[in-house]
C-alpha positions in Angstrom: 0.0 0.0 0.0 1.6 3.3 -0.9 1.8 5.7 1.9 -0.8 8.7 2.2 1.2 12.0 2.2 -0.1 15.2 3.8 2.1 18.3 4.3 1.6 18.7 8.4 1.0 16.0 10.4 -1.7 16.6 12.7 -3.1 14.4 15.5 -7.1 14.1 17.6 -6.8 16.9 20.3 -8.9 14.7 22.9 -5.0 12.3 22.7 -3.9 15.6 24.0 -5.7 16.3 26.4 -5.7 12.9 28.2 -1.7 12.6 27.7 -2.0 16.6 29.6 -4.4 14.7 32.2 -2.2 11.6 33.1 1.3 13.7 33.0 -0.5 16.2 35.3 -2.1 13.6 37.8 1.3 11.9 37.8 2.2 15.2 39.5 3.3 17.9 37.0 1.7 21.1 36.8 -0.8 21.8 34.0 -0.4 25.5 33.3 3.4 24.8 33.4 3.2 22.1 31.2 0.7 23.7 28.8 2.8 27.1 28.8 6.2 24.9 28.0 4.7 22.8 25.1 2.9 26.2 23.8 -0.7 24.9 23.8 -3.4 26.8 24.3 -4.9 26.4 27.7 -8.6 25.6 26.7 -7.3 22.3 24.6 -10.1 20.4 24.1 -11.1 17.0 24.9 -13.1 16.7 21.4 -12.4 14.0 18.9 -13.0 16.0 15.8 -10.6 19.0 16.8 -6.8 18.0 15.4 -3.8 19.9 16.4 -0.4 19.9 14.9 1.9 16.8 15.8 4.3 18.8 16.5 2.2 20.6 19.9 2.5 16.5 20.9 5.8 16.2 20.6 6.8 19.4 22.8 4.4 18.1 25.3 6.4 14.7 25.6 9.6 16.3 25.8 8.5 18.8 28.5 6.8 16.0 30.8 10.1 13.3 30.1 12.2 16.6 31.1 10.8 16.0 34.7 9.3 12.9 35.0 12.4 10.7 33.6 12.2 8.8 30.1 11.0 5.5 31.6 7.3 6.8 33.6 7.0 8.8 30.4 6.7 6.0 28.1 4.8 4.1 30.7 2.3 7.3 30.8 2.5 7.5 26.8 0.9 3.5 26.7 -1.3 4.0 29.3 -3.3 7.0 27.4 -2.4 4.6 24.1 -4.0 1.5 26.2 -7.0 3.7 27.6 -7.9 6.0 25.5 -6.2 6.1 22.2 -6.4 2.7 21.0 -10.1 2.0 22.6 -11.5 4.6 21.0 -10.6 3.1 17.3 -10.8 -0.7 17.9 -14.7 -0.8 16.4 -13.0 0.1 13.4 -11.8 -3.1 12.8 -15.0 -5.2 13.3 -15.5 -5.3 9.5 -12.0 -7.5 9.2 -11.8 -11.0 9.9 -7.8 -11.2 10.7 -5.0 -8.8 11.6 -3.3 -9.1 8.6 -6.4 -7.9 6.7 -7.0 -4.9 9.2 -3.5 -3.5 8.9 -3.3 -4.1 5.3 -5.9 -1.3 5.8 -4.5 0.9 7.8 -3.7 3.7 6.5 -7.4 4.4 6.0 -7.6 4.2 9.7 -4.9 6.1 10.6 -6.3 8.8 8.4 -9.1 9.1 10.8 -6.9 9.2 13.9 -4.0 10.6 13.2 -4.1 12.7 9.8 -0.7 12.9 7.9 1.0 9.5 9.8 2.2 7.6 6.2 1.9 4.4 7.4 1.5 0.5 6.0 2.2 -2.6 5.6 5.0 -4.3 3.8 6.5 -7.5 3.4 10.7 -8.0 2.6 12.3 -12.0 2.2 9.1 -13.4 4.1 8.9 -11.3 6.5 5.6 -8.6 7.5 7.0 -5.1 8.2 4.6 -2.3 10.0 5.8 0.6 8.7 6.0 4.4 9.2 7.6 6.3 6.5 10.4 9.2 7.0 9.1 12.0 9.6 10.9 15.2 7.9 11.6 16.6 11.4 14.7 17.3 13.2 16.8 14.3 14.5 16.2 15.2 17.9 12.2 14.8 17.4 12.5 11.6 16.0 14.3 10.3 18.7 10.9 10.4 20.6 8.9 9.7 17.6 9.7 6.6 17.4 9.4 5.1 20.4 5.7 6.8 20.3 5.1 5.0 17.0 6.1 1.3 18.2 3.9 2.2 21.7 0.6 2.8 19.7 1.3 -0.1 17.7 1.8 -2.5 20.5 -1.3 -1.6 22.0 -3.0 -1.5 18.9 -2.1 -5.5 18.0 -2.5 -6.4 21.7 -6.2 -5.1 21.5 -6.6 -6.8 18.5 -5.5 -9.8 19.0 -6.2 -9.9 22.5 -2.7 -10.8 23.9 -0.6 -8.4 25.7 1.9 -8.4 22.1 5.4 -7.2 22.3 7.8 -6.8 18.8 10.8 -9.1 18.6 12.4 -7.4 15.6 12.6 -3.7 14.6 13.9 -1.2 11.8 15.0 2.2 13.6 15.7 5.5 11.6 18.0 6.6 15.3 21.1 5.1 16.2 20.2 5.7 20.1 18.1 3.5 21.1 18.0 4.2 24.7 14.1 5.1 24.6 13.1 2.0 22.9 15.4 -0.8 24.6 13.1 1.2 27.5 10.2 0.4 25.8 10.6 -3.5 24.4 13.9 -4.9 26.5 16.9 -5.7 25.1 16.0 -9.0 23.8 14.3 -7.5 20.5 16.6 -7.3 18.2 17.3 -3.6 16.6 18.6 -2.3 12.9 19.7 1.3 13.5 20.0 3.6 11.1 17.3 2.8 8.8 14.9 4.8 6.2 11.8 3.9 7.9 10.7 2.8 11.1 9.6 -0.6 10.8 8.0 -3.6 13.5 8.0 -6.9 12.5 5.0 -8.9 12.9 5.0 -12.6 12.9 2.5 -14.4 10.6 1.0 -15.9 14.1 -0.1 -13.0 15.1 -1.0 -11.5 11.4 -3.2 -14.6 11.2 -5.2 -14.4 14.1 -8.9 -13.5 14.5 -9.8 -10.6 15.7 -10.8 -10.7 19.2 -12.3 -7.8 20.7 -13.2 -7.9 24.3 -16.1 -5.0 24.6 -14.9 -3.3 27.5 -11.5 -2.5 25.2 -14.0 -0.1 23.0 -14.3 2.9 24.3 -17.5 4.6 25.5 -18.5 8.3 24.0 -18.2 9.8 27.7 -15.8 12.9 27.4 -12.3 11.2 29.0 -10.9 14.7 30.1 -12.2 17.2 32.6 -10.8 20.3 33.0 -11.0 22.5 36.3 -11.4 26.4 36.3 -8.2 28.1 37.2 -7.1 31.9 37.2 -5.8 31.4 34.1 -9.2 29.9 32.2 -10.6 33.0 33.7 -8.5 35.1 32.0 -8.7 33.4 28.8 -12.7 33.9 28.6 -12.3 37.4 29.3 -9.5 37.8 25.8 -12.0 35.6 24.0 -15.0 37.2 24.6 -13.6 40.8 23.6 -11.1 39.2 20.7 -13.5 40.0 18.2 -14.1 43.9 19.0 -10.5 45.0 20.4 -7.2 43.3 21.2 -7.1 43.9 25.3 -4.3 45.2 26.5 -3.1 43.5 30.3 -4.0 47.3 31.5 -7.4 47.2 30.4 -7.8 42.9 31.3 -6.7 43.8 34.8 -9.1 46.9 35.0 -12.2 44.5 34.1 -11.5 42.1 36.5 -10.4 44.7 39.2 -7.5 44.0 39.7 -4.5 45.9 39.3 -2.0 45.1 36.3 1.1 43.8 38.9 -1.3 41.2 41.0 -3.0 40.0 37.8 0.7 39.0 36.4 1.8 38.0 39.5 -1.2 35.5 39.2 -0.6 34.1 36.3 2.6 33.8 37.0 1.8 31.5 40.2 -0.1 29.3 37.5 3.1 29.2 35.2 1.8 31.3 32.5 1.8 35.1 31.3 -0.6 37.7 29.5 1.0 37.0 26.0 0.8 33.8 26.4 -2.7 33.0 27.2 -3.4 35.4 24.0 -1.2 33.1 21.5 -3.5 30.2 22.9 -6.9 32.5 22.2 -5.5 33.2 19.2 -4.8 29.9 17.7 -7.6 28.7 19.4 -10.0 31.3 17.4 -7.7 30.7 14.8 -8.9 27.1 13.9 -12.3 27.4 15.0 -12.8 30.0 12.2 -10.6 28.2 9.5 -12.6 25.2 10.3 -15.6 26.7 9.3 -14.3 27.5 6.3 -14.1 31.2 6.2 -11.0 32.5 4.3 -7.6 33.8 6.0 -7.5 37.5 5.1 -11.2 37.4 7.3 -9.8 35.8 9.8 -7.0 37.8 10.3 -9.0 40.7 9.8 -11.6 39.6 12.9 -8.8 39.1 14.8 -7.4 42.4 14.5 -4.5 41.5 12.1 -3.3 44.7 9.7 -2.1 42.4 7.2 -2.1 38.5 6.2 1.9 38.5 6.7 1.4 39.6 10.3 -1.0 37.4 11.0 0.5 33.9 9.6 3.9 35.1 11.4 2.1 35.2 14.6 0.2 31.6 14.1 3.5 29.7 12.8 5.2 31.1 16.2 2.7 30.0 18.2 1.9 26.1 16.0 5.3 25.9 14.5 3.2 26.0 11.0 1.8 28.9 9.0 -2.2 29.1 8.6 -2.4 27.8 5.0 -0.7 24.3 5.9 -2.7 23.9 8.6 -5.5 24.6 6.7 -4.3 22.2 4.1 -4.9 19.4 6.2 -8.1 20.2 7.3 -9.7 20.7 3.8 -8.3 17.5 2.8 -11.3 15.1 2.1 -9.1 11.8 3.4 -9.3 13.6 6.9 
């Protein structure tokens, strides 16, 4: 099957918000963690929203910064385990094995995770699970990959109802410190590779599928979020975003407050004034482009002199300019 190419990479933002949720019940703080990966703080818990990959990967590296490689990747399957793969699995009723469902999955992938170029390949006799090339920097892919084989473990193991674990693998890294974390030293490794590849027997390809029902997951909303300073602050920016861009001065004076205790709040929640605007803005941002309305309007509603202006301030915030985001989500495959 040949790969499906997009131009950005984007993923659900509900996976988001429940990897935000486990790394901040495992001890971290939220607004710190959301402020360090430069997502915006009303990230929502909704599985038709998609955000750029790359907001996941700053999130990973921000959490693995303080809670150590090892309870990261255990963190990363359990979201993968609870919430990820669960919410995909009745997918896969219409296939009889899984070697017919991943033969197939790219199509499914599409759904969860828009711009992953992944399939299945077979070299000398052997069944390869493959993800293309990333086209990001080195240092990304180092935790790219290990994220990769995680999801795909969990995916066979619900499946095929067995807890699965590769035995062979193609890396495009020559560390391999994250995944000997994540699949012990006895599967065997091939640095330095194109693609990232996981072998999978023909056992396993061959197998029914076997889908215990309480591995599909229900439609209840997996992520709550409580009110903090911060949210309060970001409903007041929204709410006047589309009349006047509020200065802190004026923001303080609505909520009574004087300009030096209303920074020195969100400052005790980790965050600042500009910051909780880039997150209103991109948040605005892709509600608008969603709906389809063009990007001179939208930089126009959101008080942008000029397109140029405007696309600098959304690829600073995303890491990509309005029109490739947009891309993706007029793409009919999506």
């Amino acid at each position: 099957m040949t790969p499906i190419d997009y131009q950005v990479p984007v993923t659900r933002s509900s996976y988001l918000s429940a990897f935000v949720s486990v790394f901040s019940e495992a001890g971290l703080d939220k607004s710190k963690l959301l402020n360090e990966s430069r997502l915006p703080i009303d990230i929502k818990s909704d599985d038709d929203e998609f955000v750029p990959t790359l907001s996941m990967r700053r999130l990973i590296y921000s959490a693995a910064n303080e809670l150590g490689e090892k309870r990261t990747l255990n963190l990363i399957r359990s979201v993968f385990r609870d919430k990820a793969v669960p919410s995909v699995l009745h997918l896969f009723a219409q296939y009889s094995t899984v070697r017919e469902a991943l033969e197939d999955t790219a199509s499914i992938f599409s759904i969860d995770s828009p711009g992953s170029a992944v399939y299945l390949q077979t070299e000398q006799g052997k069944t390869w699970f493959c993800r293309s090339s990333y086209n990001e920097p080195f240092a990304s892919i180092q935790w790219h990959e290990p994220f990769v084989i995680a999801y795909v473990m969990e995916l066979v193991s619900g499946l095929s109802n067995i807890n699965w674990a590769p035995t062979e693998l193609k890396l495009q890294v020559t560390d391999t410190t994250l995944v000997n974390h994540l699949v012990g030293h006895r599967c065997q490794l091939y640095i330095g590779q194109v693609n990232t590849a996981i072998f999978i027997p023909d056992d396993i390809l061959d197998k029914k599928i076997s889908i215990r029902e309480r591995s599909i997951s229900n439609t209840e909303t997996f992520v709550k979020w409580h009110t903090t300073f911060s949210d309060t602050v970001y409903d007041l920016i929204e709410s006047y975003s589309r009349e006047q861009s509020l200065t802190v001065a004026e923001a303080a004076d609505i909520l009574g407050l004087t300009e030096r205790t209303l920074q020195r709040k969100l400052k005790a929640e980790h965050t600042s004034y500009q910051n909780i605007k880039d997150s209103v803005l991109y948040s605005l941002s892709c509600q608008m482009m969603k709906k389809g309305q063009n990007l001179t309007y939208i930089a126009s509603q959101l008080g942008f002199q000029n397109m140029s202006h405007f696309s600098r301030s959304f690829r600073r915030i995303t890491g990509v300019t309005p029109r490739e985001y947009l891309k993706v989500l007029s793409d009919p495959n999506i």
